[in-house]
CHARMM-style PDB file with segment names, atoms N, HN, CA, C and O in Angstrom:
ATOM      1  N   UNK     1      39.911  11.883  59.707  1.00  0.00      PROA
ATOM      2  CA  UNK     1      40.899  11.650  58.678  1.00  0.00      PROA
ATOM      3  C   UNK     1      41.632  12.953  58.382  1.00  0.00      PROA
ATOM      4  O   UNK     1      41.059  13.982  58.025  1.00  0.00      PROA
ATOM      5  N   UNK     2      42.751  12.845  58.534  1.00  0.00      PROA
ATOM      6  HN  UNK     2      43.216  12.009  58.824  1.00  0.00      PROA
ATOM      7  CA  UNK     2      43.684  14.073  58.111  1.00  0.00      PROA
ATOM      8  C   UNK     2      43.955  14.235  56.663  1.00  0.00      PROA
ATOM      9  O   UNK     2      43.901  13.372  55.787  1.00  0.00      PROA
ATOM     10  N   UNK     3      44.343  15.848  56.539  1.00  0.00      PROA
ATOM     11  HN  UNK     3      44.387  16.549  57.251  1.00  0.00      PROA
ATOM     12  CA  UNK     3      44.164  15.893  55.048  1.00  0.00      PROA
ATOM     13  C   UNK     3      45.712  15.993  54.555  1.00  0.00      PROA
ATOM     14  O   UNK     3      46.394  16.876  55.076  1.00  0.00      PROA
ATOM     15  N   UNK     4      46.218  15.274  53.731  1.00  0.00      PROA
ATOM     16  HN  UNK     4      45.664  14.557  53.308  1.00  0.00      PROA
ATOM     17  CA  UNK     4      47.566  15.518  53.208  1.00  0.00      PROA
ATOM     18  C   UNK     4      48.185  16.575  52.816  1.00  0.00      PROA
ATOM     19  O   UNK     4      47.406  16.933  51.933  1.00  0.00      PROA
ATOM     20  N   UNK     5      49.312  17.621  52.820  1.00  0.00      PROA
ATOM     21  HN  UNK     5      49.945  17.330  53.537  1.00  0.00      PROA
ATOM     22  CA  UNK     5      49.604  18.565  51.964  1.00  0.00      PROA
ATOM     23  C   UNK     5      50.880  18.258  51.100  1.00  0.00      PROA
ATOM     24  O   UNK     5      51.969  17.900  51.549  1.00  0.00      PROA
ATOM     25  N   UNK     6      50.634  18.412  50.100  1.00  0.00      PROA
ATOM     26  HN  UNK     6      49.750  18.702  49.735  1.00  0.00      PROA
ATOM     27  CA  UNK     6      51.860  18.498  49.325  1.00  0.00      PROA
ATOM     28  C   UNK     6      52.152  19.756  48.762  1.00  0.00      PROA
ATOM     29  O   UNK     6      51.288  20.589  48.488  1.00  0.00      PROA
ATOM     30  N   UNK     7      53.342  19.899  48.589  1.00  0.00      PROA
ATOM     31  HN  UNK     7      54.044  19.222  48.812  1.00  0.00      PROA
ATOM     32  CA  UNK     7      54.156  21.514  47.901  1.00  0.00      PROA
ATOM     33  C   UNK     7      54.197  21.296  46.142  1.00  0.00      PROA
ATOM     34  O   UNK     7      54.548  20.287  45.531  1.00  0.00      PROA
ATOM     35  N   UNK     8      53.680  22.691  45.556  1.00  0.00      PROA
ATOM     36  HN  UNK     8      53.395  23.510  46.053  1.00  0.00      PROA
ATOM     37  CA  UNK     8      54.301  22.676  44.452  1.00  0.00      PROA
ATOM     38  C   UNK     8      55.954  23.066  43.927  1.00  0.00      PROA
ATOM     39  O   UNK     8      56.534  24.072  44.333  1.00  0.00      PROA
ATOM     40  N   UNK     9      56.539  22.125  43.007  1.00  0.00      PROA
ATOM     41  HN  UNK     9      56.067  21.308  42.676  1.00  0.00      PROA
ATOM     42  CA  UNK     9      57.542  23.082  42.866  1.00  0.00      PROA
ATOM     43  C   UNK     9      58.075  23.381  41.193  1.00  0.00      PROA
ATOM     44  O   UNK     9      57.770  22.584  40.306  1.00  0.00      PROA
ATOM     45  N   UNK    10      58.655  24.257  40.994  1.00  0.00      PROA
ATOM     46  HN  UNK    10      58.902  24.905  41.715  1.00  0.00      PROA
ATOM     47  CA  UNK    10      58.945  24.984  39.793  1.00  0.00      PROA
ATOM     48  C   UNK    10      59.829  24.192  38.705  1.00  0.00      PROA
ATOM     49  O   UNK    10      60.945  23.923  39.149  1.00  0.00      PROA
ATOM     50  N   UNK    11      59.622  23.796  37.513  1.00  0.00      PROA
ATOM     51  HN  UNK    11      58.716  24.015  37.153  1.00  0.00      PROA
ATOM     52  CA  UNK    11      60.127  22.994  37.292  1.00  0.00      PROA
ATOM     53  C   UNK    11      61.488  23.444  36.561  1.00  0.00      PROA
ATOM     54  O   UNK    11      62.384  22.784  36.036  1.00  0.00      PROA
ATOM     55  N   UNK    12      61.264  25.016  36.758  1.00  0.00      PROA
ATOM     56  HN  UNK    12      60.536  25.552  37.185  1.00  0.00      PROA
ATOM     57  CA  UNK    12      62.494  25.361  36.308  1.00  0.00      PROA
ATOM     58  C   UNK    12      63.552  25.728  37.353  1.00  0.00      PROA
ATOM     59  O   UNK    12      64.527  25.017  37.594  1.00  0.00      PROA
ATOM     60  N   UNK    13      63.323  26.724  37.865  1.00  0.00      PROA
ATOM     61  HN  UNK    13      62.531  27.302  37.668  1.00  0.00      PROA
ATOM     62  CA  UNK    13      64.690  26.630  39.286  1.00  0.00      PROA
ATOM     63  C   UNK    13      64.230  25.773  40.488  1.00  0.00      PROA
ATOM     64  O   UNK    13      65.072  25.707  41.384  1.00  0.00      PROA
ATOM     65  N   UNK    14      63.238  25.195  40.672  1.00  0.00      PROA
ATOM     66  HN  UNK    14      62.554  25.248  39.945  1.00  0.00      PROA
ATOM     67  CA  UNK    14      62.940  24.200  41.459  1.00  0.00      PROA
ATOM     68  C   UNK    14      62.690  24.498  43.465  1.00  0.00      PROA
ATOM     69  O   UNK    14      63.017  23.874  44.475  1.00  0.00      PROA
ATOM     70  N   UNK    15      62.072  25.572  43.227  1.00  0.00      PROA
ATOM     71  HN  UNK    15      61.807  26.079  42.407  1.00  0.00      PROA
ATOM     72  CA  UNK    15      61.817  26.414  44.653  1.00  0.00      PROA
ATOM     73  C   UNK    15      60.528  25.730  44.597  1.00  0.00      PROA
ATOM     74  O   UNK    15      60.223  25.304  43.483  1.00  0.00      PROA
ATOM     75  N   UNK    16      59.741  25.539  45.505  1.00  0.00      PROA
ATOM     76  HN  UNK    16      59.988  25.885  46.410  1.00  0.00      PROA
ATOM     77  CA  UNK    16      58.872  25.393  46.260  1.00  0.00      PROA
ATOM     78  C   UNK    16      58.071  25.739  46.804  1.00  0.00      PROA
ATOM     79  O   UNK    16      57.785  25.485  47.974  1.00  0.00      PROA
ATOM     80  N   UNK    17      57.194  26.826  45.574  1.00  0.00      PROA
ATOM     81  HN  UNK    17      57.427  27.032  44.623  1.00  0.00      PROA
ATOM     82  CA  UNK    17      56.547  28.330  46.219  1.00  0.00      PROA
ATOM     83  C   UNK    17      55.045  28.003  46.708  1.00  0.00      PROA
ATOM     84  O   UNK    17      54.509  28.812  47.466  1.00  0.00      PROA
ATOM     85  N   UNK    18      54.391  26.923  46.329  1.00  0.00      PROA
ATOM     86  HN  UNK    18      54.826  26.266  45.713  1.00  0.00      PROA
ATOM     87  CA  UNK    18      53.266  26.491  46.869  1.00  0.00      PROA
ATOM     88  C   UNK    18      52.616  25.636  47.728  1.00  0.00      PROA
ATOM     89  O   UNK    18      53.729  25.446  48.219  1.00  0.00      PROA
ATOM     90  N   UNK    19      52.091  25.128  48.206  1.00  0.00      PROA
ATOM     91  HN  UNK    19      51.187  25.282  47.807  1.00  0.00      PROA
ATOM     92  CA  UNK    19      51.312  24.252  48.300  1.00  0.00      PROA
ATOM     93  C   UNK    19      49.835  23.936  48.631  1.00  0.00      PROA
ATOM     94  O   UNK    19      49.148  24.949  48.762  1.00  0.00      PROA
ATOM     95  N   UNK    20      49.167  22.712  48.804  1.00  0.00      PROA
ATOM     96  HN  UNK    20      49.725  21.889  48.698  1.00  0.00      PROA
ATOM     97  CA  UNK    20      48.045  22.421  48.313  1.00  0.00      PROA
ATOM     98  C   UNK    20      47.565  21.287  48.756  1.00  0.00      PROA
ATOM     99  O   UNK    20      48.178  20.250  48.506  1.00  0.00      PROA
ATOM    100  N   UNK    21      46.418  21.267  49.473  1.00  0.00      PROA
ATOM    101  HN  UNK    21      45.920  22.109  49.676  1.00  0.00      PROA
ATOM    102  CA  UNK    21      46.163  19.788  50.379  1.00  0.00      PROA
ATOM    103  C   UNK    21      45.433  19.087  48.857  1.00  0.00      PROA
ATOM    104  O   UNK    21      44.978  19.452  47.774  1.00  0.00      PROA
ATOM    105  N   UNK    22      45.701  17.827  49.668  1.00  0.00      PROA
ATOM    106  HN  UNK    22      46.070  17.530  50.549  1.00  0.00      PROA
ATOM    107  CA  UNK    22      45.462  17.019  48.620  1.00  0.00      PROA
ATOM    108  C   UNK    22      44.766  15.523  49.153  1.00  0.00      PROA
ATOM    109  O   UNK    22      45.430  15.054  50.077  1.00  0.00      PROA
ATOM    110  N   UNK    23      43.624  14.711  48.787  1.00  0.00      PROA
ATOM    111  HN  UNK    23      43.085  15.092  48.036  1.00  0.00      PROA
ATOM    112  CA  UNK    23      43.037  13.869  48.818  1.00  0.00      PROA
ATOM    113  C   UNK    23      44.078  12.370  47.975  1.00  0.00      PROA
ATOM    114  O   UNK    23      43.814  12.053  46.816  1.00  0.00      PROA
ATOM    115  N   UNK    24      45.014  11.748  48.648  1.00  0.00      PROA
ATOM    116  HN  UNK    24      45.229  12.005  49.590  1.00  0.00      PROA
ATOM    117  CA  UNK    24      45.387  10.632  47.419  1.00  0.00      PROA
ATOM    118  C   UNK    24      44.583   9.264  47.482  1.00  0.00      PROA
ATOM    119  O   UNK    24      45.131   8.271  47.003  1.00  0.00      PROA
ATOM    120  N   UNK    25      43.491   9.164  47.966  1.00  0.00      PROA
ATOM    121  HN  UNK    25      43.046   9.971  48.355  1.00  0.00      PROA
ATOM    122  CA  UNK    25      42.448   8.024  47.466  1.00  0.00      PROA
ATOM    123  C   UNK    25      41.969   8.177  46.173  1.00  0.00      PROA
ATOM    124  O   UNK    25      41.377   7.298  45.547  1.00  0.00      PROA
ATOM    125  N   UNK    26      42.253   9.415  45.730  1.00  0.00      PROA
ATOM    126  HN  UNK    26      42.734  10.129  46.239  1.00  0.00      PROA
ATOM    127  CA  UNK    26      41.370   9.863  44.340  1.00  0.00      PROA
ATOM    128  C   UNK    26      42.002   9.757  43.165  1.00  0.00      PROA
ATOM    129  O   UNK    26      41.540   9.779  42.024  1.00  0.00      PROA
ATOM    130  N   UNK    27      43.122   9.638  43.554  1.00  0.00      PROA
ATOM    131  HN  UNK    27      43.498   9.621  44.480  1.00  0.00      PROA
ATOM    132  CA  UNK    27      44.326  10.031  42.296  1.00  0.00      PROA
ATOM    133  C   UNK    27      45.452   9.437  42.227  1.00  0.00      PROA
ATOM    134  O   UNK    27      46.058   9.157  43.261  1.00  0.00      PROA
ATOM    135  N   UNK    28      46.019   9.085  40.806  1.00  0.00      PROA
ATOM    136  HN  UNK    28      45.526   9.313  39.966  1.00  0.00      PROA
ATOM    137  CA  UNK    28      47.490   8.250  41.386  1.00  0.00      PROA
ATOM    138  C   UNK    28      48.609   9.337  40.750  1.00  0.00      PROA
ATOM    139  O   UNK    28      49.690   9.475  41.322  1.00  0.00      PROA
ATOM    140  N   UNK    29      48.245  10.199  39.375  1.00  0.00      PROA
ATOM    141  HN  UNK    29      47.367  10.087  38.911  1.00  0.00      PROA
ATOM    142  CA  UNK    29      48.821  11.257  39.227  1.00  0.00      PROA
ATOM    143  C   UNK    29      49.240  12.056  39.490  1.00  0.00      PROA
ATOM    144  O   UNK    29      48.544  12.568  40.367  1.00  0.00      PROA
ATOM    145  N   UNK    30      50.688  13.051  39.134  1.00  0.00      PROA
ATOM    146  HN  UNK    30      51.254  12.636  38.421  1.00  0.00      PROA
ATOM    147  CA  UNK    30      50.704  13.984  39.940  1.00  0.00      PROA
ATOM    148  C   UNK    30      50.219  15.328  39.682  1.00  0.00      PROA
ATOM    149  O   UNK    30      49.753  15.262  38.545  1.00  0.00      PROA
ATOM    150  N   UNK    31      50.081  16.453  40.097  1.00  0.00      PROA
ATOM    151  HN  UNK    31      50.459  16.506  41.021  1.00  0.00      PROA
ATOM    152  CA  UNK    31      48.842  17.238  39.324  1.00  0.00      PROA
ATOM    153  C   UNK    31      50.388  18.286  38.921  1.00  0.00      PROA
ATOM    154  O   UNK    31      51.399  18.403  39.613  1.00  0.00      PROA
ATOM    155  N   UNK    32      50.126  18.826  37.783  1.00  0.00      PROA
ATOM    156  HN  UNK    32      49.304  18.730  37.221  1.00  0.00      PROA
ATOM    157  CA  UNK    32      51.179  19.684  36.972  1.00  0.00      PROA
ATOM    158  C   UNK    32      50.042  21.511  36.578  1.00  0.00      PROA
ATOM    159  O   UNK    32      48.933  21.347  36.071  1.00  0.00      PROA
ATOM    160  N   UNK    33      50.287  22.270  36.736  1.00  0.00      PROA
ATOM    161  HN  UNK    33      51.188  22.403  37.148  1.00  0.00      PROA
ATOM    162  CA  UNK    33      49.675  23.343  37.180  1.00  0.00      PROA
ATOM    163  C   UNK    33      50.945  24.202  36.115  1.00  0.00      PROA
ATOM    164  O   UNK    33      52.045  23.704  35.875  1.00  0.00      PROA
ATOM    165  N   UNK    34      50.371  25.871  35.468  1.00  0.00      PROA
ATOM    166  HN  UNK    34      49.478  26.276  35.663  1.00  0.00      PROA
ATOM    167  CA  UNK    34      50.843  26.474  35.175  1.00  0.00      PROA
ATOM    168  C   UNK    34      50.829  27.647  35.965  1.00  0.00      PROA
ATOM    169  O   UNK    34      49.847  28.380  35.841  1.00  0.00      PROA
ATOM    170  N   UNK    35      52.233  28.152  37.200  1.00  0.00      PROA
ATOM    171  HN  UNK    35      53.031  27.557  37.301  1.00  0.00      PROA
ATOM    172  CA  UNK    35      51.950  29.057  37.602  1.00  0.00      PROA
ATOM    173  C   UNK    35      53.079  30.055  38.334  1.00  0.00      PROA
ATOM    174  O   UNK    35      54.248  29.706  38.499  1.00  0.00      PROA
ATOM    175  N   UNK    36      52.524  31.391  38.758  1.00  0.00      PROA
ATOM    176  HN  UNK    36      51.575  31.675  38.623  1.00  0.00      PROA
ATOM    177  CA  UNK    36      53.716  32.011  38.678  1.00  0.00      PROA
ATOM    178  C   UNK    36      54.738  32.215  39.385  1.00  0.00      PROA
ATOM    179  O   UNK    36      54.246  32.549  40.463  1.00  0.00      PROA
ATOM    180  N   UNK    37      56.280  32.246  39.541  1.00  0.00      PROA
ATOM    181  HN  UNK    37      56.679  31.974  38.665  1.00  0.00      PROA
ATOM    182  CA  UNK    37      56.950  31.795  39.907  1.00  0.00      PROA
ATOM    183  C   UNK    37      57.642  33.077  40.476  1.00  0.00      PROA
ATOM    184  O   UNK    37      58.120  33.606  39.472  1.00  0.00      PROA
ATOM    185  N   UNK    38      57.928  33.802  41.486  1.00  0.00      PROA
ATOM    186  HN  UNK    38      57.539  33.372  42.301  1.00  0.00      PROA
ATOM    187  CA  UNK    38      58.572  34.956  41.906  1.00  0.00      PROA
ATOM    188  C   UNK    38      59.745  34.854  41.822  1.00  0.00      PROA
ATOM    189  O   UNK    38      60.232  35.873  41.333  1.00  0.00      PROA
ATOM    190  N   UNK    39      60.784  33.766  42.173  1.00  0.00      PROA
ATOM    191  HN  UNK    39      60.389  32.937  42.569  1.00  0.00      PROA
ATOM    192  CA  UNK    39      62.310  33.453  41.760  1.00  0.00      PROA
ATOM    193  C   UNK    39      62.353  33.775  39.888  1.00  0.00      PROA
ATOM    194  O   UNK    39      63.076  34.705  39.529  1.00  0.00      PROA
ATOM    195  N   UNK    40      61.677  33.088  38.941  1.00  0.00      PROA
ATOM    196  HN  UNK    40      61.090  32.333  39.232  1.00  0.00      PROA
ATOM    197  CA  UNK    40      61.887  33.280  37.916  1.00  0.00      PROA
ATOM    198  C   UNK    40      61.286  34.338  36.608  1.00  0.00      PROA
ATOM    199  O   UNK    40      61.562  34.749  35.481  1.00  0.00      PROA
ATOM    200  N   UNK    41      60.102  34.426  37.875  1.00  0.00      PROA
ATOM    201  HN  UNK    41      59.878  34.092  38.791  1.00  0.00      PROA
ATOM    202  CA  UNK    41      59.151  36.112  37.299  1.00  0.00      PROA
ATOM    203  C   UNK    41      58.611  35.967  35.954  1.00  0.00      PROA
ATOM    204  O   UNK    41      58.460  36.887  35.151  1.00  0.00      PROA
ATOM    205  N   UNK    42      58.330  34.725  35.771  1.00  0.00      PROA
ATOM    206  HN  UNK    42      58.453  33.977  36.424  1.00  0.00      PROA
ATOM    207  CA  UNK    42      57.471  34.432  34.953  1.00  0.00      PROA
ATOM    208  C   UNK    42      55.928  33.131  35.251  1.00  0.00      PROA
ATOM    209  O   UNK    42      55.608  32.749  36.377  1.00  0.00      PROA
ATOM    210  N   UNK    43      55.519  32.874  34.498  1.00  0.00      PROA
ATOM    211  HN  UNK    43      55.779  33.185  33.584  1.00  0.00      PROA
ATOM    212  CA  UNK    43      54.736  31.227  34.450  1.00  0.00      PROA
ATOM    213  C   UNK    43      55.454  30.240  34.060  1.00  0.00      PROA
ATOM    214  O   UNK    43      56.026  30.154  32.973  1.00  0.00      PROA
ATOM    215  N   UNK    44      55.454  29.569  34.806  1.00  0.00      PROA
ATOM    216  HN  UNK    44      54.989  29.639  35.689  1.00  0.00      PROA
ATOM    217  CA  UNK    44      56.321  28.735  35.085  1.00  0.00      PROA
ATOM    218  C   UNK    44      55.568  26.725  35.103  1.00  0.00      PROA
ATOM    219  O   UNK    44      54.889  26.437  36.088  1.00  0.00      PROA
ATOM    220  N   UNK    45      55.702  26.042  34.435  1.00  0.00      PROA
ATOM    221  HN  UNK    45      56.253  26.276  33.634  1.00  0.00      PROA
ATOM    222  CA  UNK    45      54.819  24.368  34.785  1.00  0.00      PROA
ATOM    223  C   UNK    45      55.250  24.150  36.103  1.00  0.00      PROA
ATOM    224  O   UNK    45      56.423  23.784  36.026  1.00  0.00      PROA
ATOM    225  N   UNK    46      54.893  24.192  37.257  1.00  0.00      PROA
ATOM    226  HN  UNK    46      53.940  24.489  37.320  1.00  0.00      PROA
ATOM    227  CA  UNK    46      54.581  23.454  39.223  1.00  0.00      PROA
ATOM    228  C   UNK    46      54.267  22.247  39.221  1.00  0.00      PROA
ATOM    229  O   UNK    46      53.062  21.998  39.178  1.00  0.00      PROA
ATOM    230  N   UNK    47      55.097  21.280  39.260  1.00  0.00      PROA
ATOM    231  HN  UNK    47      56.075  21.482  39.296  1.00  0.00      PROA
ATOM    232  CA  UNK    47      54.651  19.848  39.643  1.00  0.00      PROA
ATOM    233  C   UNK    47      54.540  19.924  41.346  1.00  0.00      PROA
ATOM    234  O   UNK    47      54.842  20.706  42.248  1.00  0.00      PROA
ATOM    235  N   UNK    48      53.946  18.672  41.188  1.00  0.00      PROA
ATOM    236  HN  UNK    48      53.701  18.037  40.455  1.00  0.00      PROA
ATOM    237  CA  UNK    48      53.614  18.100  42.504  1.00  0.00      PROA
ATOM    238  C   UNK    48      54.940  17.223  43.418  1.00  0.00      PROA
ATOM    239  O   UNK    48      55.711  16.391  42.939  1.00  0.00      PROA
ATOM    240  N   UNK    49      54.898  17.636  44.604  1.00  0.00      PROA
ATOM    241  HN  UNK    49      54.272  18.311  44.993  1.00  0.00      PROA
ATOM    242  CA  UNK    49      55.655  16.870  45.040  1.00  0.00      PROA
ATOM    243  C   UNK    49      55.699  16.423  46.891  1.00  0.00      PROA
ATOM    244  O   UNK    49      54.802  16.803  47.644  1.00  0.00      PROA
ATOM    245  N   UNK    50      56.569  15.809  47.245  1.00  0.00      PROA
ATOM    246  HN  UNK    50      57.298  15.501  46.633  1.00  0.00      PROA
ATOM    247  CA  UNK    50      56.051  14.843  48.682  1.00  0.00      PROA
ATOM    248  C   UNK    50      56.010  16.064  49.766  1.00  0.00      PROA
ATOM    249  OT1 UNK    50      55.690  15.842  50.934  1.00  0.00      PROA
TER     250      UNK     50
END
């Protein structure tokens, strides 16, 4: 079974600085993370995305 990855992205300028494998049998949510953002040089809320 392969493992999914999805990217985080910034919910303020909306770059795409992370990502993060992810299990979706487990979860229907998307996971929202506080973290730091080098475009905006602060902490920043990272949603989840495809």
């Amino acid at each position: 079974m392969a493992v999914k990855k999805s990217a985080l992205a910034c919910s303020v300028c909306g770059s795409r600085n992370y990502s993060k494998s992810v299990n979706d049998g487990q979860r229907t949510e998307r996971l929202e993370i506080k973290k730091f953002c080098k475009y905006c040089q602060k902490h920043t809320l990272h949603k989840e995305t495809k």
